[in-house]
Gaussian input, Z-matrix of N, CA and C with variables (Angstrom, degrees):
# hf/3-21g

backbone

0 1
 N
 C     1     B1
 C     2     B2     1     A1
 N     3     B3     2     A2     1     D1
 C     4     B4     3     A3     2     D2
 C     5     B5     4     A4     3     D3
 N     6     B6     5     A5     4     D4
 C     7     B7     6     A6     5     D5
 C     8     B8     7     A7     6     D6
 N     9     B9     8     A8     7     D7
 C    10    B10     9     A9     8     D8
 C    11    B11    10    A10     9     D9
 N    12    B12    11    A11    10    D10
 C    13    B13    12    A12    11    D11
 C    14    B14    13    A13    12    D12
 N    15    B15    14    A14    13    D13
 C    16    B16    15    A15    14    D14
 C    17    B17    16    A16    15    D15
 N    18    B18    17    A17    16    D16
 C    19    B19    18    A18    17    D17
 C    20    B20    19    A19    18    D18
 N    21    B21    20    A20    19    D19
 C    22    B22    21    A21    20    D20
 C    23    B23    22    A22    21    D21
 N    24    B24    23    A23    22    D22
 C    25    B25    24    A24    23    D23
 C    26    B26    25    A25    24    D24
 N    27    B27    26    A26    25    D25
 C    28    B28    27    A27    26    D26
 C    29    B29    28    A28    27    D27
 N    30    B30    29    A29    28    D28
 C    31    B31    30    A30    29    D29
 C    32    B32    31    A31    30    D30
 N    33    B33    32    A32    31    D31
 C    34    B34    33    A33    32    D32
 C    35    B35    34    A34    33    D33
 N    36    B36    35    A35    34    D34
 C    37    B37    36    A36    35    D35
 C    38    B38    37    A37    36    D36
 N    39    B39    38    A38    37    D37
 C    40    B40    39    A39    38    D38
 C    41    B41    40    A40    39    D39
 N    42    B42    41    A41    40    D40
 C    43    B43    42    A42    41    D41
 C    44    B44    43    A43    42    D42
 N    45    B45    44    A44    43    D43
 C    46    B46    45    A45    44    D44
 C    47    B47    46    A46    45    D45
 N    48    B48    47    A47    46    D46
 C    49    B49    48    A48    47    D47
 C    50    B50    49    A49    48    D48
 N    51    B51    50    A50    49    D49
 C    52    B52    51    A51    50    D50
 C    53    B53    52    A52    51    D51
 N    54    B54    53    A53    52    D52
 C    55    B55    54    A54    53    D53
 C    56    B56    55    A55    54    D54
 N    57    B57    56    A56    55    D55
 C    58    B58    57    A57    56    D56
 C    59    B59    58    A58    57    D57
 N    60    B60    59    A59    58    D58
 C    61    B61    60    A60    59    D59
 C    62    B62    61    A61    60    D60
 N    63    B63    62    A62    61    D61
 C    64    B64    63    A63    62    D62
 C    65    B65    64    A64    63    D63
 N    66    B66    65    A65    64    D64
 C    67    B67    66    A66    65    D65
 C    68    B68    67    A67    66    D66
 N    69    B69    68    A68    67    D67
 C    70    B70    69    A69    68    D68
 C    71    B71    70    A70    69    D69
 N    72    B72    71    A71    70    D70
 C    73    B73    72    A72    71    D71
 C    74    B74    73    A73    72    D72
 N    75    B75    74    A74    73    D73
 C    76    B76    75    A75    74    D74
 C    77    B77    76    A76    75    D75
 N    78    B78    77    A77    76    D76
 C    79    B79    78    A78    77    D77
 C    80    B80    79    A79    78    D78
 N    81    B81    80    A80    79    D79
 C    82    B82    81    A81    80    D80
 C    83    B83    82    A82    81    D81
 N    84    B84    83    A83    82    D82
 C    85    B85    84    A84    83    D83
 C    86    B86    85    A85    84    D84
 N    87    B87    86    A86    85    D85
 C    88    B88    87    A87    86    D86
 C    89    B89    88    A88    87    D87
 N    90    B90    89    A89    88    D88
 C    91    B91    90    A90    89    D89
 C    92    B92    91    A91    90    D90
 N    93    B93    92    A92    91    D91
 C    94    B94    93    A93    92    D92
 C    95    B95    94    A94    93    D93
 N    96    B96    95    A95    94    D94
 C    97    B97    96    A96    95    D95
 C    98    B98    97    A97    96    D96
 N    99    B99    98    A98    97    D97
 C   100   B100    99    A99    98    D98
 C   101   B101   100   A100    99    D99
 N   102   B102   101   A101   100   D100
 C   103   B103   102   A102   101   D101
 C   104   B104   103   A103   102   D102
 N   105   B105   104   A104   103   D103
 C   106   B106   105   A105   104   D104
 C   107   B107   106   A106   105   D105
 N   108   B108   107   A107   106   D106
 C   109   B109   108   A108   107   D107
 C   110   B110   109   A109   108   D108
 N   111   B111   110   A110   109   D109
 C   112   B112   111   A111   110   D110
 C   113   B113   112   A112   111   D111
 N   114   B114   113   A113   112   D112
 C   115   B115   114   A114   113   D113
 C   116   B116   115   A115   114   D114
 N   117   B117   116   A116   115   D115
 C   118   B118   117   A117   116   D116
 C   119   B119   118   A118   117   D117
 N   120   B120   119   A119   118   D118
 C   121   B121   120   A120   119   D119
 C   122   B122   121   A121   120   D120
 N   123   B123   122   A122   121   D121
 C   124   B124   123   A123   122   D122
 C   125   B125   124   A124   123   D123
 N   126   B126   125   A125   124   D124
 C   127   B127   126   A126   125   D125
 C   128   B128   127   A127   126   D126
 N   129   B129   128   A128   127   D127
 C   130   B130   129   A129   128   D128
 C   131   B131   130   A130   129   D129
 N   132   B132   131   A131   130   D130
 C   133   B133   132   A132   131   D131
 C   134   B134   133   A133   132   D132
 N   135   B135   134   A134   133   D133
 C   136   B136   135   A135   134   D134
 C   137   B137   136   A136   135   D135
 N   138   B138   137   A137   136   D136
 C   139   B139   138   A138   137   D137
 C   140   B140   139   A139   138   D138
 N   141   B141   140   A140   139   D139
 C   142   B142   141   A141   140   D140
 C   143   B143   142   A142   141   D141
 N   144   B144   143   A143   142   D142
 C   145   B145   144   A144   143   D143
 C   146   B146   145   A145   144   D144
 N   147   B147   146   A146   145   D145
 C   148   B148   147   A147   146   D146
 C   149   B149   148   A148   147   D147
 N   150   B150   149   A149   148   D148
 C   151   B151   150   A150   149   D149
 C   152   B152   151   A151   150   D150
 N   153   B153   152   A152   151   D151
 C   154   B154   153   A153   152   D152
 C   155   B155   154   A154   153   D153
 N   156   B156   155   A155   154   D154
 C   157   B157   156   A156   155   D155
 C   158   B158   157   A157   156   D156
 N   159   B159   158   A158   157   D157
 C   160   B160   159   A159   158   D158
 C   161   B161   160   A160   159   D159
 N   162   B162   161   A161   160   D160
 C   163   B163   162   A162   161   D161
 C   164   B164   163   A163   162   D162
 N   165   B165   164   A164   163   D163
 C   166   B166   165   A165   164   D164
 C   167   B167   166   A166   165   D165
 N   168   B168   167   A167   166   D166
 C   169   B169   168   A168   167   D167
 C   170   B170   169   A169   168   D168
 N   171   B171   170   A170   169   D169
 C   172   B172   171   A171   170   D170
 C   173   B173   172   A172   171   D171
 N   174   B174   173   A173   172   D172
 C   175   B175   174   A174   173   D173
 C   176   B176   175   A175   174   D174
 N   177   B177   176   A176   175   D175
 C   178   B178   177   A177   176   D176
 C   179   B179   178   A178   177   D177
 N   180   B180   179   A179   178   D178
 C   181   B181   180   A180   179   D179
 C   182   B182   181   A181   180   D180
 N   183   B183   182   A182   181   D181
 C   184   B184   183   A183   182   D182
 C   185   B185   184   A184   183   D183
 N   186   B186   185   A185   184   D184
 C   187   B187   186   A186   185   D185
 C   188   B188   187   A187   186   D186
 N   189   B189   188   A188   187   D187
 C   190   B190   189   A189   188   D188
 C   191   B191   190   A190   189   D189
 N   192   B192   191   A191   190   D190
 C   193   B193   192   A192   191   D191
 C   194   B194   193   A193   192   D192
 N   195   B195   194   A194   193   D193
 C   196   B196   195   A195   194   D194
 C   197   B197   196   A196   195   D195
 N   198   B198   197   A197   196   D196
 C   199   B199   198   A198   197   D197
 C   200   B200   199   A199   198   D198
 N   201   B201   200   A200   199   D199
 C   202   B202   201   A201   200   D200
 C   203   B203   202   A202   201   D201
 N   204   B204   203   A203   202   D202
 C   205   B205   204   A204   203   D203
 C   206   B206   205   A205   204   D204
 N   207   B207   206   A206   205   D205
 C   208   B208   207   A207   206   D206
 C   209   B209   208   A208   207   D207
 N   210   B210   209   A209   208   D208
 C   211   B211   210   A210   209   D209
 C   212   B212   211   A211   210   D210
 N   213   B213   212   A212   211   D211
 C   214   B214   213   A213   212   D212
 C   215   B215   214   A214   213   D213
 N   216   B216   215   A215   214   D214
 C   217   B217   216   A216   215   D215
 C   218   B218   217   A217   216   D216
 N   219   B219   218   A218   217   D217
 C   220   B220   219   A219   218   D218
 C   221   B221   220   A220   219   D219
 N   222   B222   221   A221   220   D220
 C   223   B223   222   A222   221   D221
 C   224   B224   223   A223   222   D222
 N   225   B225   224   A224   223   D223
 C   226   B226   225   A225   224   D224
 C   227   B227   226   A226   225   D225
 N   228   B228   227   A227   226   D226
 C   229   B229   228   A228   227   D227
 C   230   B230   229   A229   228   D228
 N   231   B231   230   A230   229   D229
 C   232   B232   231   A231   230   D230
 C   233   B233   232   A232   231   D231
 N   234   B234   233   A233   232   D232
 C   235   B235   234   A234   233   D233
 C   236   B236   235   A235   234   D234
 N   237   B237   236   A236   235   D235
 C   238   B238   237   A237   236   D236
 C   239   B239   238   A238   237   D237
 N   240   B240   239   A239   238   D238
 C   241   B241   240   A240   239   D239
 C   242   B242   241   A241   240   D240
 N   243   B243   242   A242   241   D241
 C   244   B244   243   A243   242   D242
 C   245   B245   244   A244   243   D243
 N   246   B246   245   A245   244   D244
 C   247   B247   246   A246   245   D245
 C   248   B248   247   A247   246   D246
 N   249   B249   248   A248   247   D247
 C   250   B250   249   A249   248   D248
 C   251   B251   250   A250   249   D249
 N   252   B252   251   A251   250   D250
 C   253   B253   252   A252   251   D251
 C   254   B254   253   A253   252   D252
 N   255   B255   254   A254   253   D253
 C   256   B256   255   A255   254   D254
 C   257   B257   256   A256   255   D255
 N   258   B258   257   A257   256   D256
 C   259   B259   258   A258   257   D257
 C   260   B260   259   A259   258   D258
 N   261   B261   260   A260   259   D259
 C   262   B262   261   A261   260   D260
 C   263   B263   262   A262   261   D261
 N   264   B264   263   A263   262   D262
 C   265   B265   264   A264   263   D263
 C   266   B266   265   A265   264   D264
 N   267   B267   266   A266   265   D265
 C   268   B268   267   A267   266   D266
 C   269   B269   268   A268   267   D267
 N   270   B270   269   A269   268   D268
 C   271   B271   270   A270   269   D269
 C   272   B272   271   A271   270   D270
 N   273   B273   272   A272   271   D271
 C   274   B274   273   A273   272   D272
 C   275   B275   274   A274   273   D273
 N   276   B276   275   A275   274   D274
 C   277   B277   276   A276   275   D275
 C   278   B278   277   A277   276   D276
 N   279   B279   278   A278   277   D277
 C   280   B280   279   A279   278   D278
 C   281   B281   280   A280   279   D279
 N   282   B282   281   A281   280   D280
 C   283   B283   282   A282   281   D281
 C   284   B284   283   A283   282   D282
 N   285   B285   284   A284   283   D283
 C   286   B286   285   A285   284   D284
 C   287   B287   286   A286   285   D285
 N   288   B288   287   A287   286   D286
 C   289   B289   288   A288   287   D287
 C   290   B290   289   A289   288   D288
 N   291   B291   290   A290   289   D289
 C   292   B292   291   A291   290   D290
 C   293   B293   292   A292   291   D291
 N   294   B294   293   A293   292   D292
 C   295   B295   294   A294   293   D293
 C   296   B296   295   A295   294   D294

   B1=1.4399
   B2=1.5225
   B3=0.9764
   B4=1.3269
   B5=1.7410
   B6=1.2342
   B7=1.3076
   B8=1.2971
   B9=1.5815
   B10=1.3816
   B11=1.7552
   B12=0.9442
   B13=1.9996
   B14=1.4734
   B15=1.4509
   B16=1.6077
   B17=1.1468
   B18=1.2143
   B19=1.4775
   B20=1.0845
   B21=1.4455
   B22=1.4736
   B23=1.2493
   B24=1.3545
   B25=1.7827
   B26=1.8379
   B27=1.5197
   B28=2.0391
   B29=1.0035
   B30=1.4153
   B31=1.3912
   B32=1.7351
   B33=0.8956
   B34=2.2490
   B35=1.7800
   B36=1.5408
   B37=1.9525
   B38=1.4919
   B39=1.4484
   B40=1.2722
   B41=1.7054
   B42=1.5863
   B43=1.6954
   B44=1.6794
   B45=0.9294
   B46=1.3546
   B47=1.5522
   B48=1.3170
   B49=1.2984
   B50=1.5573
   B51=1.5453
   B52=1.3576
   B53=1.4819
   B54=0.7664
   B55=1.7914
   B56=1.6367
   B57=0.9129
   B58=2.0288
   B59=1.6059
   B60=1.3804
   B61=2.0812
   B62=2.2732
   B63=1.8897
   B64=1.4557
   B65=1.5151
   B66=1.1568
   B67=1.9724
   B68=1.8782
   B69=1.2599
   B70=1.3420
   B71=1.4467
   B72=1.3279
   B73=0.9789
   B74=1.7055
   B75=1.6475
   B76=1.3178
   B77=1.2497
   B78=1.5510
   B79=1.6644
   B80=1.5623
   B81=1.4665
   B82=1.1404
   B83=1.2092
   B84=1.5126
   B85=1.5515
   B86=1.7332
   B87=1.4072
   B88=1.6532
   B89=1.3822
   B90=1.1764
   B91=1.1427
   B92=1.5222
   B93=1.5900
   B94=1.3319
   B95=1.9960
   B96=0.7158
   B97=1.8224
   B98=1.1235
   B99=1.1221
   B100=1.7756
   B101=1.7150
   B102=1.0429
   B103=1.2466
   B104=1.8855
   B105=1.2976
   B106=1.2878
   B107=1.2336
   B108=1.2991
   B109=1.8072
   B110=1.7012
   B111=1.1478
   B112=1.0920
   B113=1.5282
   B114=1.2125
   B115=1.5956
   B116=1.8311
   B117=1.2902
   B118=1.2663
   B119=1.5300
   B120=1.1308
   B121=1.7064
   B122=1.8945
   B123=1.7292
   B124=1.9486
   B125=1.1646
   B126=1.2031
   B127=1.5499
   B128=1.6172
   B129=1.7681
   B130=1.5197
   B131=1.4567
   B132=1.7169
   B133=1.2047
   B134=1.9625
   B135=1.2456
   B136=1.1681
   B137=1.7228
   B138=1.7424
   B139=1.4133
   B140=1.5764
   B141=1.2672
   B142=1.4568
   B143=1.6214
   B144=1.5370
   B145=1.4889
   B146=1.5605
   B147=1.4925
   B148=1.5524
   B149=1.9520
   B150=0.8283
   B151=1.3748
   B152=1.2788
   B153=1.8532
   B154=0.9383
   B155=1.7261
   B156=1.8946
   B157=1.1569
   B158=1.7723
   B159=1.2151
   B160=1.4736
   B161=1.5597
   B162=1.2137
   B163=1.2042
   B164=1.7161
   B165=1.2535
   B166=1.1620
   B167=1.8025
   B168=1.3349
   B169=2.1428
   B170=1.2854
   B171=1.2327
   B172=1.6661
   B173=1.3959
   B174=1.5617
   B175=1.2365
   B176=1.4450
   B177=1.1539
   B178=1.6816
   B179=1.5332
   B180=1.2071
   B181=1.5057
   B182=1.1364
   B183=1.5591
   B184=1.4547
   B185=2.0323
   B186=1.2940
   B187=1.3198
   B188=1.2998
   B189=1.4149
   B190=1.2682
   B191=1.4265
   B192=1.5642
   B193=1.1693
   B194=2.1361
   B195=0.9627
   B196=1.6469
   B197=1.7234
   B198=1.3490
   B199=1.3362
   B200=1.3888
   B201=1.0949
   B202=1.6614
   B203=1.4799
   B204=1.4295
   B205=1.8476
   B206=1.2847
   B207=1.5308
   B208=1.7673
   B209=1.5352
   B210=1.2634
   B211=1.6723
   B212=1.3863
   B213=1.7061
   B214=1.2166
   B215=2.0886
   B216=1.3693
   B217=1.5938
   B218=1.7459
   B219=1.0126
   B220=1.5671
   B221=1.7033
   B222=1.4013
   B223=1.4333
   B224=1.7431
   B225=0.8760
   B226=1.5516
   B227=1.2316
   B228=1.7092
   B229=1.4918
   B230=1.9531
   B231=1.6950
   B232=1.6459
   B233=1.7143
   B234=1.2152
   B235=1.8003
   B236=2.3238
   B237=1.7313
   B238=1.3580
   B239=1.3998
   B240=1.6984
   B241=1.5240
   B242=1.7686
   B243=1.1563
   B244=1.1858
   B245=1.0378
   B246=1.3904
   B247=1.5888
   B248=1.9195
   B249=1.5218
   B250=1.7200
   B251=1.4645
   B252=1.6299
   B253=1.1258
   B254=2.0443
   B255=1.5334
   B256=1.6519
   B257=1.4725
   B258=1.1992
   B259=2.0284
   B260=1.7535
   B261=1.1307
   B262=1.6430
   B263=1.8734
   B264=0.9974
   B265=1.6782
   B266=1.4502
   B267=1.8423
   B268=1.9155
   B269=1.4127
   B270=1.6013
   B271=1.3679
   B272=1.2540
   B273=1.6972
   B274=1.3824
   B275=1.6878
   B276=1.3931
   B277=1.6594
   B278=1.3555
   B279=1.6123
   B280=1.4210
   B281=1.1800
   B282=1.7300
   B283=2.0505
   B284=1.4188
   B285=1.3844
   B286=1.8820
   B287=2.2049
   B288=0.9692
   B289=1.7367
   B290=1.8172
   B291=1.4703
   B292=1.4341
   B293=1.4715
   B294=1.3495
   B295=1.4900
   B296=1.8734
   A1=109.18
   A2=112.49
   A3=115.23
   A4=122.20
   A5=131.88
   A6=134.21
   A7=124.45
   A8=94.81
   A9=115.59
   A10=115.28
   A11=103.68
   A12=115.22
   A13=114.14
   A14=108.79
   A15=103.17
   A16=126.63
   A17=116.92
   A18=115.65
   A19=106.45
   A20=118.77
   A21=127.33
   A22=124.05
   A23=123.83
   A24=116.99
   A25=86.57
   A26=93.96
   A27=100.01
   A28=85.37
   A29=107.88
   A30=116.31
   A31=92.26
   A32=87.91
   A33=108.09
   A34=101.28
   A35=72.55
   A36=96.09
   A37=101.33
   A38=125.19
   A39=140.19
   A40=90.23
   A41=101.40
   A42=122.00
   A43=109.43
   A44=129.35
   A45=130.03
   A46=117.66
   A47=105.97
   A48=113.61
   A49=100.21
   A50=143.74
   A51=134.31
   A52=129.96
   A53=101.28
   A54=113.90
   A55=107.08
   A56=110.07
   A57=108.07
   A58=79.11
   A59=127.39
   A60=127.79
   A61=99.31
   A62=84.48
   A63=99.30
   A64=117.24
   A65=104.41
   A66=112.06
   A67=93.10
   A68=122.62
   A69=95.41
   A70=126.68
   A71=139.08
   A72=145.67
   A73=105.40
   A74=97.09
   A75=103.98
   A76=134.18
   A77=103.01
   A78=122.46
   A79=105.82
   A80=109.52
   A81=111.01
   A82=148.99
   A83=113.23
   A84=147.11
   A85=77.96
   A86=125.51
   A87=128.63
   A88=98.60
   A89=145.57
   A90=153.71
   A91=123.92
   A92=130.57
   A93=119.36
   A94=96.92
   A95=98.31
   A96=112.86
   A97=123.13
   A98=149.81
   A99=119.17
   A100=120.21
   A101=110.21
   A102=125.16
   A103=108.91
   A104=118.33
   A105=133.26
   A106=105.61
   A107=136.99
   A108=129.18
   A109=103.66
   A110=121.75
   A111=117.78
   A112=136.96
   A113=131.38
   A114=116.81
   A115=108.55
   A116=87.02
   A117=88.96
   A118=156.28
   A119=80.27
   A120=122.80
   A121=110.07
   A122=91.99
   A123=89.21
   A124=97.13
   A125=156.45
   A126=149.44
   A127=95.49
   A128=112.21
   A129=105.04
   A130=112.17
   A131=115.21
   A132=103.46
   A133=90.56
   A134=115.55
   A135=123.20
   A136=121.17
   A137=92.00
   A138=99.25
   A139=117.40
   A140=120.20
   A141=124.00
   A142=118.59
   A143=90.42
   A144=111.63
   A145=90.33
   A146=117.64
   A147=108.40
   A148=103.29
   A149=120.48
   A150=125.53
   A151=124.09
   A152=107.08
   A153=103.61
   A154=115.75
   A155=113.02
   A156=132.53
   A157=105.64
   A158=99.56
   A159=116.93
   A160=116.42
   A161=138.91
   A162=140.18
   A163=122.89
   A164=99.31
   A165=104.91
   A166=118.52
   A167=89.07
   A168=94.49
   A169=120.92
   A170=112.68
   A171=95.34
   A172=123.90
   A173=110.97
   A174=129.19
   A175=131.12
   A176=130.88
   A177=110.45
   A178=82.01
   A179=124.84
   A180=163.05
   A181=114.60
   A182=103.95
   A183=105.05
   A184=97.34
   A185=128.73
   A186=132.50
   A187=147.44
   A188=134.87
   A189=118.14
   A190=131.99
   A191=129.30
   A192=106.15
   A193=98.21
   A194=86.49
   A195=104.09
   A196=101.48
   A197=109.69
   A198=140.60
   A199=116.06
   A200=149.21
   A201=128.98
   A202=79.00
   A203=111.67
   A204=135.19
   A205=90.81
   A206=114.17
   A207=110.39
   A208=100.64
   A209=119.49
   A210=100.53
   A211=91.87
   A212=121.93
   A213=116.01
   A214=125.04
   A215=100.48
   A216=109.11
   A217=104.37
   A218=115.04
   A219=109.29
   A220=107.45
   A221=112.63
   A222=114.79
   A223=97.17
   A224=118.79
   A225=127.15
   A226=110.82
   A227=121.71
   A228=130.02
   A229=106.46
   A230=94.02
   A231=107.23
   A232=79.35
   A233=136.85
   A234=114.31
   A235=97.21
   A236=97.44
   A237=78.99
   A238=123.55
   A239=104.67
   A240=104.00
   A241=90.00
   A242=123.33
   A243=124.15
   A244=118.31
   A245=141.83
   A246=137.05
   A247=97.30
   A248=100.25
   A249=106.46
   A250=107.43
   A251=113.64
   A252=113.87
   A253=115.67
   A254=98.65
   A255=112.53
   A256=117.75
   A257=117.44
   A258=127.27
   A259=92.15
   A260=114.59
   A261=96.94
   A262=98.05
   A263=136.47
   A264=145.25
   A265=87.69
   A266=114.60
   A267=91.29
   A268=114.27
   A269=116.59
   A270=104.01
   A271=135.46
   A272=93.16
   A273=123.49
   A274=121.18
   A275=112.45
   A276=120.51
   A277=104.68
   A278=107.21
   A279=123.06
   A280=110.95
   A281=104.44
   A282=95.00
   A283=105.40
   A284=109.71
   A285=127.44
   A286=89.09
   A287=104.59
   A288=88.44
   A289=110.18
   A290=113.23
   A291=109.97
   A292=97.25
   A293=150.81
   A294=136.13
   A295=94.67
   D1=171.20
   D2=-170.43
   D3=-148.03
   D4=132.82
   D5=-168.44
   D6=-157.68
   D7=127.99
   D8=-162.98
   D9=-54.79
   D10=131.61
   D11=168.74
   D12=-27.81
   D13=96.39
   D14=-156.96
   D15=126.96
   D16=-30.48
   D17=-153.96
   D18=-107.02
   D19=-152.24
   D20=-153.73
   D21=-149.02
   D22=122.15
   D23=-169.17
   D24=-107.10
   D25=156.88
   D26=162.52
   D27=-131.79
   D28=156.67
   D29=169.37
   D30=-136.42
   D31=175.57
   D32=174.65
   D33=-168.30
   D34=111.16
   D35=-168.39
   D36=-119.78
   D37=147.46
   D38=159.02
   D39=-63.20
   D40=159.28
   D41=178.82
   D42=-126.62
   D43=132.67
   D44=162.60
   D45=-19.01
   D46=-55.64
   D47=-161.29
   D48=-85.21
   D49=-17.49
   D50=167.32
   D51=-82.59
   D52=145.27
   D53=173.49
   D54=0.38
   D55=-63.83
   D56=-156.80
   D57=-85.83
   D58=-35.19
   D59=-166.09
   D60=-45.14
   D61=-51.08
   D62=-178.01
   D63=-65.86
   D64=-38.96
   D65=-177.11
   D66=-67.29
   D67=-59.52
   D68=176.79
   D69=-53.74
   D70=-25.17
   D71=-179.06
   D72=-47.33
   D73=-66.20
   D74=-179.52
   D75=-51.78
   D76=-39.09
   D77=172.63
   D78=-48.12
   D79=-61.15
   D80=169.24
   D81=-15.34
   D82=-56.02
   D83=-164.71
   D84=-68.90
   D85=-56.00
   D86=-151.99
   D87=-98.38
   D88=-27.64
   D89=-135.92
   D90=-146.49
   D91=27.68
   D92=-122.57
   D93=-79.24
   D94=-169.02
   D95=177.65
   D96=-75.17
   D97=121.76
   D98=170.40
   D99=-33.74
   D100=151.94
   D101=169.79
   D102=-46.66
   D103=124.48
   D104=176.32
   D105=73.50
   D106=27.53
   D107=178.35
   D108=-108.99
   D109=92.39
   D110=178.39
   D111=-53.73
   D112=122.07
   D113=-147.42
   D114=-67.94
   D115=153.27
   D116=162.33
   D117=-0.56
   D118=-92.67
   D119=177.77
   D120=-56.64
   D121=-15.07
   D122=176.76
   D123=-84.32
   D124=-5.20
   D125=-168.68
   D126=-73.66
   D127=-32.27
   D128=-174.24
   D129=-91.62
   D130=41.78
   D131=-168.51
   D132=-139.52
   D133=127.85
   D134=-173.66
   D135=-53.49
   D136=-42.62
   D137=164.88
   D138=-47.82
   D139=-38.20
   D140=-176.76
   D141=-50.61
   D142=-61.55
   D143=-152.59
   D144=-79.41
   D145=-31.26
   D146=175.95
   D147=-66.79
   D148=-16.84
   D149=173.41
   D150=-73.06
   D151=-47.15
   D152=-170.82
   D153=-79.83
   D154=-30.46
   D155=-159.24
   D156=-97.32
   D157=-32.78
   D158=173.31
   D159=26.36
   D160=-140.82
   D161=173.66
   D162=-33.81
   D163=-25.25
   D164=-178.55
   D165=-74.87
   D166=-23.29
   D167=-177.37
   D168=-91.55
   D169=110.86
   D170=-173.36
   D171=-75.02
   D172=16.99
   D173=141.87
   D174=-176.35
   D175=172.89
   D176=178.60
   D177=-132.58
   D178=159.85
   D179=-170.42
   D180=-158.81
   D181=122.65
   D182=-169.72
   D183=-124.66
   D184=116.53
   D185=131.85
   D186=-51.93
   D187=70.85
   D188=179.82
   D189=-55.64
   D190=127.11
   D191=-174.78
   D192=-142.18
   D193=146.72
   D194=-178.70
   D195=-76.48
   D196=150.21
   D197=-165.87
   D198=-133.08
   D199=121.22
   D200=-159.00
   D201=-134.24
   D202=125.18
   D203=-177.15
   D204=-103.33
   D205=110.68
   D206=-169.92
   D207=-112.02
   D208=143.64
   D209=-176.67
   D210=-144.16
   D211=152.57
   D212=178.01
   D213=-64.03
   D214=-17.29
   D215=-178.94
   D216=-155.79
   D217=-173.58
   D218=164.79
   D219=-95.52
   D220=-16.32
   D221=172.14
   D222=-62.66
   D223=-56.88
   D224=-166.28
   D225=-58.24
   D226=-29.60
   D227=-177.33
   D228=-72.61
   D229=-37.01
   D230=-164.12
   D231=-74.87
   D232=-30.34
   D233=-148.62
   D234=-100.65
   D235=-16.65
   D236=159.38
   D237=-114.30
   D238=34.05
   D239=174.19
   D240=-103.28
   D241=-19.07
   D242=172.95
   D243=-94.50
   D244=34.09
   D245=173.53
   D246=-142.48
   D247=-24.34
   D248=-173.60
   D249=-96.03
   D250=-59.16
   D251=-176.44
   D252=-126.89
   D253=63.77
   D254=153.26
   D255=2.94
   D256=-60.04
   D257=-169.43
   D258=-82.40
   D259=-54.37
   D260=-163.45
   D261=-68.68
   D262=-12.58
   D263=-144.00
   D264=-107.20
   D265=-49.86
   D266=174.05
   D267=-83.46
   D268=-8.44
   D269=-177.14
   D270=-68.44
   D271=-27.93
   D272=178.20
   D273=-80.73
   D274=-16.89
   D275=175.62
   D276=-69.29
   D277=134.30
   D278=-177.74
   D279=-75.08
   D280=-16.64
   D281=-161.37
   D282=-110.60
   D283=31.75
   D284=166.06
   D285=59.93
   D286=17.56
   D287=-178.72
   D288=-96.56
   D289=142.73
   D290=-163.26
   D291=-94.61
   D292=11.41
   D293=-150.07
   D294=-115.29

């Protein structure tokens, strides 16, 4: 991407420390990443983006803000982690079965 002298990127990143930061964690343990893909969830971490943006930002500002993942049951949470996201849905099954 690209941005003009001046300007301004937003981003809205998952964090380590929130809800989906922790579900990757877990996925992880069963599921890990390819080799060199840095997870996610560091984009919501200042250390990152000062890493990644570094000299180049004439500043980073970070907002934390809460997200409330509302689902009608936890059955309903498990049936659209299994129709949206497949890899986190077998990672997360207790009875090691992939279907």
């Amino acid at each position: 991407r690209v941005c003009r002298s001046g300007g301004r990127i937003g981003l809205a990143n998952w964090t380590p420390d929130g809800f989906i930061g922790r579900l990757f964690a877990v996925v992880g343990r069963h599921v890990p990443p390819p080799a060199g893909v840095t997870p996610a969830s560091r984009w919501g971490t200042e250390d990152h983006l000062t890493q990644l943006f570094g000299a180049e930002a004439s500043a980073i500002r970070i907002s934390p803000r809460h997200f409330a993942l509302r689902y009608r049951s936890p059955e309903h949470w498990i049936e659209v982690l299994k129709q949206r996201q497949p890899a986190w849905y077998v990672a997360l099954r207790s009875d090691g079965q992939h279907s």
